[in-house]
C-alpha positions as CSV (number, residue, x, y, z in Angstrom):
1,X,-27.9,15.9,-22.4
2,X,-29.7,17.9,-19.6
3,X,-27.9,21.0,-19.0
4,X,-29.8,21.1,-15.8
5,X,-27.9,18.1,-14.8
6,X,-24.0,18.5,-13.0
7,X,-21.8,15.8,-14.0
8,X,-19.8,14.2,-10.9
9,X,-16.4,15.3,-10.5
10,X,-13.8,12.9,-11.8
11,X,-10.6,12.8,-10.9
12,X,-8.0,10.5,-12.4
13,X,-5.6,10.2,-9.7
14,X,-8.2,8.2,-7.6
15,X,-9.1,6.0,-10.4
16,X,-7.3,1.8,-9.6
17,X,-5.3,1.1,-12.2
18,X,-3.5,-2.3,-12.6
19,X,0.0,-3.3,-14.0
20,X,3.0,-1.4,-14.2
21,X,1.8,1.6,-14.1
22,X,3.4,4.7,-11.7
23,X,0.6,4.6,-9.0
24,X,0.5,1.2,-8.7
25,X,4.3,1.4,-8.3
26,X,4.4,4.0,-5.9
27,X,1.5,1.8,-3.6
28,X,3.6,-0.7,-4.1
29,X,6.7,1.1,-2.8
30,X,5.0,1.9,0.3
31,X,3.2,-1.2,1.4
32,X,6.8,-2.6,1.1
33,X,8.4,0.5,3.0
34,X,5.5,-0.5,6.2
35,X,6.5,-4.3,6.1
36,X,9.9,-3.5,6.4
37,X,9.7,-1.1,8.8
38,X,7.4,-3.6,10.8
39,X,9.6,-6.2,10.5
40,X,12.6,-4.2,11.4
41,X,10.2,-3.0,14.9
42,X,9.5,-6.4,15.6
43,X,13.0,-7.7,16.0
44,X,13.9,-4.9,17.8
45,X,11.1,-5.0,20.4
46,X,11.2,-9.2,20.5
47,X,14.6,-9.6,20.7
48,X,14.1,-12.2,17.5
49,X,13.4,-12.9,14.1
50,X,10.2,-12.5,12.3
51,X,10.2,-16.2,11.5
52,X,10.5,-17.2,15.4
53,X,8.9,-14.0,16.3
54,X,5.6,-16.2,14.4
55,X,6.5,-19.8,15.5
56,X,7.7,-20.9,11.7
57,X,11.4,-21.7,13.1
C-alpha cells in the first residue's frame, strides 16, 4: 500500500445495518415515537380519528 495515500475515515455508527440489531432498534423506536405523536396531533387539531381524518371510515 501507498503510504502517500490517506484512507477515508470510517466510522461504524453510520454504517446500515439490518435485523435486530440496536441501531436498527433504536430508528425503529423513533420513526414509531413521530407517527404517534402525528397521529395523536392530528386528532387533536381535526377534531377526529386518523381513519376519518383520511376518508377510510
Amino acid at each position: 500500500m501507498n503510504q502517500d495515500v490517506q484512507q477515508p475515515y470510517y466510522y461504524p455508527g453510520t454504517h446500515w445495518r439490518f435485523g435486530f440489531v440496536p441501531s436498527a432498534e433504536i430508528w425503529n423506536g423513533r420513526l414509531a415515537m413521530v407517527g404517534f405523536l402525528s397521529a395523536i396531533l392530528i386528532e387533536i387539531f381535526s377534531g377526529q380519528g386518523v381513519l376519518h381524518f383520511w376518508g377510510i371510515m
